[in-house]
Short mmCIF file of the C-alpha atoms (twelve columns), coordinates in Angstrom:
data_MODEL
# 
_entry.id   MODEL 
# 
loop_
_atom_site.group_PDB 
_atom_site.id 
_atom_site.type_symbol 
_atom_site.label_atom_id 
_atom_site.label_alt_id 
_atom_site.label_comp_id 
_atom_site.label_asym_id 
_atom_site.label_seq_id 
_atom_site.Cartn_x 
_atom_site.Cartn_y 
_atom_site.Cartn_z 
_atom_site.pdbx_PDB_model_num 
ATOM 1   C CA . UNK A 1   -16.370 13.726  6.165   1 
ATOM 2   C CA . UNK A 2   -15.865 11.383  3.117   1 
ATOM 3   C CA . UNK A 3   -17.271 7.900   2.940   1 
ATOM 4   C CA . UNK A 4   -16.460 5.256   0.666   1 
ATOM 5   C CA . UNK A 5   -19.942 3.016   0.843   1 
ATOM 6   C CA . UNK A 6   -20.104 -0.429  -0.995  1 
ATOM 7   C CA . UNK A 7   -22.203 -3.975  -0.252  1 
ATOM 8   C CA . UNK A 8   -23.191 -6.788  -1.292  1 
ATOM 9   C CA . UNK A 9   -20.281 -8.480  -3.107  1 
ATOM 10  C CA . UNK A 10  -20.747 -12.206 -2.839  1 
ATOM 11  C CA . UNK A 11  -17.501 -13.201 -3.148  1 
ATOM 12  C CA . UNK A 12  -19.383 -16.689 -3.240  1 
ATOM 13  C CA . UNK A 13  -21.069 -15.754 -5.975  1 
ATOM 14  C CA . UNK A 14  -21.663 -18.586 -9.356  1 
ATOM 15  C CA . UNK A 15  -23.047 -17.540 -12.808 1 
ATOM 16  C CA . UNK A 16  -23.965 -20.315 -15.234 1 
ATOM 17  C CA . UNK A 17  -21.745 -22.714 -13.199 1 
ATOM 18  C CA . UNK A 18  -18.806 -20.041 -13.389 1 
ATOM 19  C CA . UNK A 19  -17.499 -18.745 -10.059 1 
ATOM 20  C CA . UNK A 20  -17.018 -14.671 -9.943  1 
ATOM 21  C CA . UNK A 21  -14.725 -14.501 -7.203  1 
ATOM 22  C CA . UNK A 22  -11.961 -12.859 -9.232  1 
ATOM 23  C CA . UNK A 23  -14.317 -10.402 -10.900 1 
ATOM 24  C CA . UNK A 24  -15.671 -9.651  -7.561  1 
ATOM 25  C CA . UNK A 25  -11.578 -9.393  -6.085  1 
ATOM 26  C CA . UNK A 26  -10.388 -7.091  -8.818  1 
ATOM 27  C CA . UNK A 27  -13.399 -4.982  -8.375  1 
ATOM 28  C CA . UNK A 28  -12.769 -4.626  -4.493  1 
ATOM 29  C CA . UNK A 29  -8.830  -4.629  -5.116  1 
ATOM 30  C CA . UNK A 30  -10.153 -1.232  -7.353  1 
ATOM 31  C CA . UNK A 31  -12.289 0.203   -5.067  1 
ATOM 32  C CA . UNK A 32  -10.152 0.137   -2.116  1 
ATOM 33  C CA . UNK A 33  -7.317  1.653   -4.571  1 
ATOM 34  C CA . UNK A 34  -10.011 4.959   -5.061  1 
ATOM 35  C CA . UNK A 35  -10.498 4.958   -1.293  1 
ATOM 36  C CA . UNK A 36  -6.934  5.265   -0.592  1 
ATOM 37  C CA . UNK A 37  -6.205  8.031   -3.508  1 
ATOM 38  C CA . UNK A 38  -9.412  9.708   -2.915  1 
ATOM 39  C CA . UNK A 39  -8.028  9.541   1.190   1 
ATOM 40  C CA . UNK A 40  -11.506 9.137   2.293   1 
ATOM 41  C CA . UNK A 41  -12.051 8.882   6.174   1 
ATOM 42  C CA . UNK A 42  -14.255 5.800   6.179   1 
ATOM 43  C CA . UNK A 43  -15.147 2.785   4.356   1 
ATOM 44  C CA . UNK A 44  -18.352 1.322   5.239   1 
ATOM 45  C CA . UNK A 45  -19.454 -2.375  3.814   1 
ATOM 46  C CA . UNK A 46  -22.977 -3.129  4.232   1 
ATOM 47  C CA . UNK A 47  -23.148 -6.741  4.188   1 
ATOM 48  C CA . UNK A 48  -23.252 -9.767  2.170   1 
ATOM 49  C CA . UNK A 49  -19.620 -10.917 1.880   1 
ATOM 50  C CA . UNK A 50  -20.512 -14.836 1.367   1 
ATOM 51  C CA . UNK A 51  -22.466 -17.569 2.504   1 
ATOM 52  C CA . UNK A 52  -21.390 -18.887 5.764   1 
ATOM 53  C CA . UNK A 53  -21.385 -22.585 4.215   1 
ATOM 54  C CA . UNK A 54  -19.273 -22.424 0.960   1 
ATOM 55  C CA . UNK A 55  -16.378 -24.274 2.075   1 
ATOM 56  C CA . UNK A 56  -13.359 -22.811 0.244   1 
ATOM 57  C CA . UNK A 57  -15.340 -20.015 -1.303  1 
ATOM 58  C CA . UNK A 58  -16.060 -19.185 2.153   1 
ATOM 59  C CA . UNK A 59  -12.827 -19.105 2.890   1 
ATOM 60  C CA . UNK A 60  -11.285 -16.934 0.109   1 
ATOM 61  C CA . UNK A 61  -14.261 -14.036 0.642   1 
ATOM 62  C CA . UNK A 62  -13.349 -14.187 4.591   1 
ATOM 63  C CA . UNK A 63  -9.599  -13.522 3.482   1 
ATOM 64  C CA . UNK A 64  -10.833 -10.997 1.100   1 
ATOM 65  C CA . UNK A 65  -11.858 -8.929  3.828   1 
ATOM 66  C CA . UNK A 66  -9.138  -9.550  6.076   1 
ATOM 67  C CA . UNK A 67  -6.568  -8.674  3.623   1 
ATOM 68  C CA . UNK A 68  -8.713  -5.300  1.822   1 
ATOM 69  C CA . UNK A 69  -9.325  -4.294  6.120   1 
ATOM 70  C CA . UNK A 70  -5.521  -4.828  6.510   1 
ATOM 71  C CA . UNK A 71  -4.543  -2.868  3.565   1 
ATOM 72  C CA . UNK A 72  -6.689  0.270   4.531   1 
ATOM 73  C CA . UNK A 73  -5.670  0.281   8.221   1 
ATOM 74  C CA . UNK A 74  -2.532  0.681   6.975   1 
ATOM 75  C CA . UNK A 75  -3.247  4.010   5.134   1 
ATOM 76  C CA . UNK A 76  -5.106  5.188   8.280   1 
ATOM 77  C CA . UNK A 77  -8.624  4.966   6.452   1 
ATOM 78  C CA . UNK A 78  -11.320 3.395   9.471   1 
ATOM 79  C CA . UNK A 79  -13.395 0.773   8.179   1 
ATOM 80  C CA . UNK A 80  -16.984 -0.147  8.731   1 
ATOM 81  C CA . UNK A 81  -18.053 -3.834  8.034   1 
ATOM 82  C CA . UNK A 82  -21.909 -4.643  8.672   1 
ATOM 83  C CA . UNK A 83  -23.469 -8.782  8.612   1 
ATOM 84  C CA . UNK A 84  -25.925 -8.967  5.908   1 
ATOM 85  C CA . UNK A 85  -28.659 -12.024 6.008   1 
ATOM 86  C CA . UNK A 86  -26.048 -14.263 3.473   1 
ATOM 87  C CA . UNK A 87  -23.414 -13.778 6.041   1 
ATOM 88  C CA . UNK A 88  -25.177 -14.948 9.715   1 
ATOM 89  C CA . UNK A 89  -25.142 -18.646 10.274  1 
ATOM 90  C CA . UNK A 90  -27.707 -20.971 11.020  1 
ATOM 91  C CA . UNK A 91  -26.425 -22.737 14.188  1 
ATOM 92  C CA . UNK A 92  -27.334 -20.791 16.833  1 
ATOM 93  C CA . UNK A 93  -23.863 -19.593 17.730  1 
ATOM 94  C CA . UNK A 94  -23.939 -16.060 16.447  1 
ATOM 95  C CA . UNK A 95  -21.313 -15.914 14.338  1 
ATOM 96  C CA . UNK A 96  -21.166 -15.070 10.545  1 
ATOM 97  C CA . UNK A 97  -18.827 -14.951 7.862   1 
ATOM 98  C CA . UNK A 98  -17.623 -11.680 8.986   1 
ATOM 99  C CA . UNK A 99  -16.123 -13.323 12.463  1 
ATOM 100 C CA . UNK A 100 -12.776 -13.948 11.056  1 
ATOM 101 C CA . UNK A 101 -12.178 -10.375 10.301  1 
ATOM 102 C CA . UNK A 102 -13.521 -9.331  13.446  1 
ATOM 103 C CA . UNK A 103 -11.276 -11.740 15.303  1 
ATOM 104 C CA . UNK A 104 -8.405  -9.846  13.807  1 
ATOM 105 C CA . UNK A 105 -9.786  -6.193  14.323  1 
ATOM 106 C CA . UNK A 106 -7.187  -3.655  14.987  1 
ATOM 107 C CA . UNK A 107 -8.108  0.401   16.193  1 
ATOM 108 C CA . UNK A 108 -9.095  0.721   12.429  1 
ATOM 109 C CA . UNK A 109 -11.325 -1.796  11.364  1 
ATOM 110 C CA . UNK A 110 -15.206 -2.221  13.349  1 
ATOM 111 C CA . UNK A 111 -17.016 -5.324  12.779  1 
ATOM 112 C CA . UNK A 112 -20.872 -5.299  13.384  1 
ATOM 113 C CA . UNK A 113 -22.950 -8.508  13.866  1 
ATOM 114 C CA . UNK A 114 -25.310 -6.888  15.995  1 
ATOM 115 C CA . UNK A 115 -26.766 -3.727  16.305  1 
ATOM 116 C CA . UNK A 116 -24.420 -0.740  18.081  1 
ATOM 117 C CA . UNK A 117 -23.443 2.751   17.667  1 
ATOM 118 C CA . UNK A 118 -20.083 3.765   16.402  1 
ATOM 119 C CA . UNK A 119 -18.590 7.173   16.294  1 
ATOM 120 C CA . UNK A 120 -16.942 8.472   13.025  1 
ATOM 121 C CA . UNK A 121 -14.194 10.705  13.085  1 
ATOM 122 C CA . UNK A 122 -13.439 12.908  10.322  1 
ATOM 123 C CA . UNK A 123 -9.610  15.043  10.379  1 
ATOM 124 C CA . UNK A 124 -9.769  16.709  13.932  1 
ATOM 125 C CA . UNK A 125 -6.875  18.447  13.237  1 
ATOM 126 C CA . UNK A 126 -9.226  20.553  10.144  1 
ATOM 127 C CA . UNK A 127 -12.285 20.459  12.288  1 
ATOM 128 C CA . UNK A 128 -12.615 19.592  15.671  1 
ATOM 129 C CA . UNK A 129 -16.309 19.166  15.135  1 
ATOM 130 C CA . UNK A 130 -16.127 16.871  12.775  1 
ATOM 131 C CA . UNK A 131 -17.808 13.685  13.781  1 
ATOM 132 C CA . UNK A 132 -20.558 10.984  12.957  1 
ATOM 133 C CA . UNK A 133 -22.660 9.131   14.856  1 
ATOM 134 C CA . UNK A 134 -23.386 5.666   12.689  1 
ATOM 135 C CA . UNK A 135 -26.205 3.244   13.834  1 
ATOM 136 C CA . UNK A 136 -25.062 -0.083  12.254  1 
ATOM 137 C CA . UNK A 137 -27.896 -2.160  11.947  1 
ATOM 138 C CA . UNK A 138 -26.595 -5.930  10.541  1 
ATOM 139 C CA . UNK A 139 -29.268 -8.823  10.053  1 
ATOM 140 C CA . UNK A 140 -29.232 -10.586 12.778  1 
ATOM 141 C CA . UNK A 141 -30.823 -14.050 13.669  1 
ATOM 142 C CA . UNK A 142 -33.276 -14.389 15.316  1 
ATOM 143 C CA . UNK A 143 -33.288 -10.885 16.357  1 
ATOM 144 C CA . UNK A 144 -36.239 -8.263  17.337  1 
ATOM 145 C CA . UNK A 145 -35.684 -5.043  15.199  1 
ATOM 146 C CA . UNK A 146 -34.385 -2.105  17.043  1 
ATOM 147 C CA . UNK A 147 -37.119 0.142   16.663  1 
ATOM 148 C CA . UNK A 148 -37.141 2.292   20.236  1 
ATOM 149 C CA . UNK A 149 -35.698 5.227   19.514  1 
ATOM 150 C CA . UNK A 150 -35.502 6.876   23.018  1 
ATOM 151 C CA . UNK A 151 -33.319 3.730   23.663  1 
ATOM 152 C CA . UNK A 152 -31.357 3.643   20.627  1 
ATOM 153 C CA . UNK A 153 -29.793 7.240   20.736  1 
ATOM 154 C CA . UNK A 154 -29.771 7.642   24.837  1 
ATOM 155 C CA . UNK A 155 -26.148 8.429   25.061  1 
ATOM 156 C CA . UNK A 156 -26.971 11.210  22.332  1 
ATOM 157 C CA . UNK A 157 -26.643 14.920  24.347  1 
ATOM 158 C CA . UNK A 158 -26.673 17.395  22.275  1 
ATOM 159 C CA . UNK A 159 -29.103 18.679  19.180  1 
ATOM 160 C CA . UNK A 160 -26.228 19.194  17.106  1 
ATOM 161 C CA . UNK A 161 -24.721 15.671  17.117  1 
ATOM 162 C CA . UNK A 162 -24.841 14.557  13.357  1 
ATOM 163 C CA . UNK A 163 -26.670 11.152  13.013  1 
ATOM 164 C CA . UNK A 164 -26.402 8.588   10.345  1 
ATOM 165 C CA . UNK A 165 -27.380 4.463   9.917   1 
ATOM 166 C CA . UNK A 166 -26.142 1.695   7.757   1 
ATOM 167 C CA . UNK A 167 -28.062 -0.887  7.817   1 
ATOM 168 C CA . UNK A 168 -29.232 -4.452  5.553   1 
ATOM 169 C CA . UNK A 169 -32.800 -5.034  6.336   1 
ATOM 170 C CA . UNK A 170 -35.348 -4.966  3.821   1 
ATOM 171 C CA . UNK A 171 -36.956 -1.626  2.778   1 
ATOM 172 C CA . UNK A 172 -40.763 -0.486  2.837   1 
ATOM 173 C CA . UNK A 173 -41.774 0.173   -0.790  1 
ATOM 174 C CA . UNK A 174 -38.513 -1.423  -2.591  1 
ATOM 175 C CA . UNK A 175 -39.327 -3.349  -5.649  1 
ATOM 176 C CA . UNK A 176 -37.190 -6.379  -4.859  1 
ATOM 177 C CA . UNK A 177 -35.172 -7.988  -6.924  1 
ATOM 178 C CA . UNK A 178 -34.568 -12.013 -7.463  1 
ATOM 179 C CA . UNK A 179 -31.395 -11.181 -5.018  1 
ATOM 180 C CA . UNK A 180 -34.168 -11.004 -2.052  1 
ATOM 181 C CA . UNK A 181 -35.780 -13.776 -2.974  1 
ATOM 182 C CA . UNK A 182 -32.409 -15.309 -1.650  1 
ATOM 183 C CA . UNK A 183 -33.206 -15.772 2.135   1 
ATOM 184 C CA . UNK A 184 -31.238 -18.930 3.277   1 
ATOM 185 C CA . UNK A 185 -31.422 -17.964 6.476   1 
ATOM 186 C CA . UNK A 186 -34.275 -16.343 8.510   1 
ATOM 187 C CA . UNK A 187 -36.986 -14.185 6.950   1 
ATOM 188 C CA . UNK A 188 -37.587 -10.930 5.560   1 
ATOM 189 C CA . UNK A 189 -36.798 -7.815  8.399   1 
ATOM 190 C CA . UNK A 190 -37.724 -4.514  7.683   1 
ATOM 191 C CA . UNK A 191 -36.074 -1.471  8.745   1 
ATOM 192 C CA . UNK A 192 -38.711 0.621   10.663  1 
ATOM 193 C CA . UNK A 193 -38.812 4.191   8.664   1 
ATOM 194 C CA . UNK A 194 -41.888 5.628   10.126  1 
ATOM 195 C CA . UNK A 195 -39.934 5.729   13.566  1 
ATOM 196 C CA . UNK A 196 -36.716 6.818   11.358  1 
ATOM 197 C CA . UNK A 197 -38.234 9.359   9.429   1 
ATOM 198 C CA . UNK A 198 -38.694 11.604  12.770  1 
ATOM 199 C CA . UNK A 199 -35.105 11.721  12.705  1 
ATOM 200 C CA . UNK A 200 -32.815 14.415  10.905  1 
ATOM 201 C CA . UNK A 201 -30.128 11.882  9.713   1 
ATOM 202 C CA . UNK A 202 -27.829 13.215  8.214   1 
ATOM 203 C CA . UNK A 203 -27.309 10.138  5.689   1 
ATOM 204 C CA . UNK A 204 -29.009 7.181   5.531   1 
ATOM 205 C CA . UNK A 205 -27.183 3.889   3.825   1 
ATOM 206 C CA . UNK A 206 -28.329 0.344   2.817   1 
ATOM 207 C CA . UNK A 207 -27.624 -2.652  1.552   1 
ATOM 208 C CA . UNK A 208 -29.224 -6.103  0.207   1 
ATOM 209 C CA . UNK A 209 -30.446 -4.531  -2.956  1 
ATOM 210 C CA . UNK A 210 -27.863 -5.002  -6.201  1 
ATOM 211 C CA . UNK A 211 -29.407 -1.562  -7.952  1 
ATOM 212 C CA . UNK A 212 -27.795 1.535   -7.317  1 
ATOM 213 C CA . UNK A 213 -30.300 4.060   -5.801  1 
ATOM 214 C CA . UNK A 214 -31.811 5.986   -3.348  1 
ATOM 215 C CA . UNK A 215 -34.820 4.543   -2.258  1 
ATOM 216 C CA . UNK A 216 -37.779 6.872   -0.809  1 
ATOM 217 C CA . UNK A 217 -39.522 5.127   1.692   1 
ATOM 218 C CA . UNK A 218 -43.492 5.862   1.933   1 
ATOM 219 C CA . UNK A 219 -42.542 7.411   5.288   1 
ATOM 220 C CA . UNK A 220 -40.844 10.316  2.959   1 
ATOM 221 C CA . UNK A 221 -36.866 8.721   4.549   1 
ATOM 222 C CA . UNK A 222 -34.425 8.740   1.958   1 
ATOM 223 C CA . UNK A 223 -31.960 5.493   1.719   1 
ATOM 224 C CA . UNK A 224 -28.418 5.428   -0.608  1 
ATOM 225 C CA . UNK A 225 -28.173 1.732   -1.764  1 
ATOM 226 C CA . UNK A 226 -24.536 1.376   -3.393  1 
ATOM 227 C CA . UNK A 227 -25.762 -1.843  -5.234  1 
ATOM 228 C CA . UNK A 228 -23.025 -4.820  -5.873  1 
ATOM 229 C CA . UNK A 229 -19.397 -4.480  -7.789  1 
ATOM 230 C CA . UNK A 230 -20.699 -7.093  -10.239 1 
ATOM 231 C CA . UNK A 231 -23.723 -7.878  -11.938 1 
ATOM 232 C CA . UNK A 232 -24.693 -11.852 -10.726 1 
ATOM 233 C CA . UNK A 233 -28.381 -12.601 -12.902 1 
ATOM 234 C CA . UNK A 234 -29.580 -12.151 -15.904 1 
ATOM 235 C CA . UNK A 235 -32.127 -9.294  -14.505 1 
ATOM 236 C CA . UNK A 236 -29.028 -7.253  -13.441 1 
ATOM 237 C CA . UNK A 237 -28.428 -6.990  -16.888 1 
ATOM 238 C CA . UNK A 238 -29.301 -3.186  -17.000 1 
ATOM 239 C CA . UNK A 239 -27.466 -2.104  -13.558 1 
ATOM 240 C CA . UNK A 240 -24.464 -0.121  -13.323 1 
ATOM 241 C CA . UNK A 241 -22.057 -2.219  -10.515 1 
ATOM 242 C CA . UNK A 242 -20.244 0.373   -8.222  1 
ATOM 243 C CA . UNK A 243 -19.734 2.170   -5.781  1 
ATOM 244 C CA . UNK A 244 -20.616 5.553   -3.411  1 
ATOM 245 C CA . UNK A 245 -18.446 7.977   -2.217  1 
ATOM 246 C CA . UNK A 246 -20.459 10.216  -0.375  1 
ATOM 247 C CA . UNK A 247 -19.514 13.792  1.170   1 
ATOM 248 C CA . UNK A 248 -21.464 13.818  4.538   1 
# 
């Protein structure tokens, strides 16, 4: 199964008083372009689209999504789309900046603001077997991390289901970056990797850090972190914007 993984774009996003929004739009408008010729199965955002409260720059990242969503579910390609902690509002209702898109969901497009399983299916037709079981793990506020694992994969029957997460929660051992230092909303949550790391995943995916990496965690769990399509500060100077396309 191929995966086209990206995060963090803040569409929102102002440098020295000039707004990025079309560097961040050509850079999607590109990416979705390699997803399509590259025909990968799934594309999976990991959060951070905009800021909930940016008025018309709001507005343009939620049609962003809508439009780049559209434009894959017409070439068959699923998409993933997870609430990172710039996305969730701040007045109680739940929603985020993501809610538009989800409003407008068809069979091809999955919109997480809360933590669920989804299951990923690569061609059928080529493999019958080929499938993915994808914890999506958004930031959610307030919310109480989802660390019970007997409960979390209970509708998991057999060994040789193939396991996976996505997730934007803060990492154990990360050297953060002024991005984190970002929190408008809530506080820091951690993803719980001791309990992960008893898992055989077969990926593991993250985003709310702008570096490209994997990240070890001291538990020994392994994290991909796509990083952002644009470098926003002055200490992203050395990072190389992107994106993943993983083979799983």
């Amino acid at each position: 199964m191929k995966l086209l993984v990206t995060g963090d774009w803040h569409v929102d996003a102002v440098t020295l008083g000039i707004s990025r929004h079309d560097d961040v739009r050509d850079a999607a408008h590109n990416m979705v372009e390699v997803a399509i010729d590259e025909q990968v199965d799934t594309f999976v955002f990991l959060g951070d689209l905009a800021d909930p409260d940016g008025a018309g720059a709001t507005l343009r990242a939620a049609a962003l999504a809508i439009e780049l969503a559209g434009k894959l579910s017409d070439e068959g390609i699923r998409s993933v789309w997870i609430a990172g902690n710039h996305d969730v509002t701040n007045d109680g209702t739940g929603m985020t900046t993501l809610s538009p898109l989800g409003a407008v969901a068809d069979e091809n497009i999955y919109v997480f603001e809360h933590s669920q399983w989804v299951i990923l299916h690569g061609d059928l037709k080529k493999n019958p077997s080929d499938m993915l079981h994808l914890l999506c793990l958004p930031y959610e506020l307030p919310r109480d991390v989802p660390s019970d694992l007997a409960t979390m994969l209970k509708f998991v029957h057999r060994d040789d289901d193939r396991l996976a997460f996505a997730s934007h929660l803060s990492l154990r051992g990360m050297i953060p970056g002024e991005e984190t230092e970002e929190m408008p909303r809530g506080s820091e949550v951690y993803l719980p990797d001791e309990e992960y790391a008893k898992i055989p995943w077969v990926v593991g995916l993250s985003g709310h850090y702008h570096k490209r990496q994997v990240h070890e965690c001291p538990s020994g769990l392994k994290i991909h972190l796509p990083g952002t399509l644009a470098r926003f500060r002055f200490d992203e100077e050395k990072h190389e914007p992107g994106f993943l396309l993983l083979e799983v």
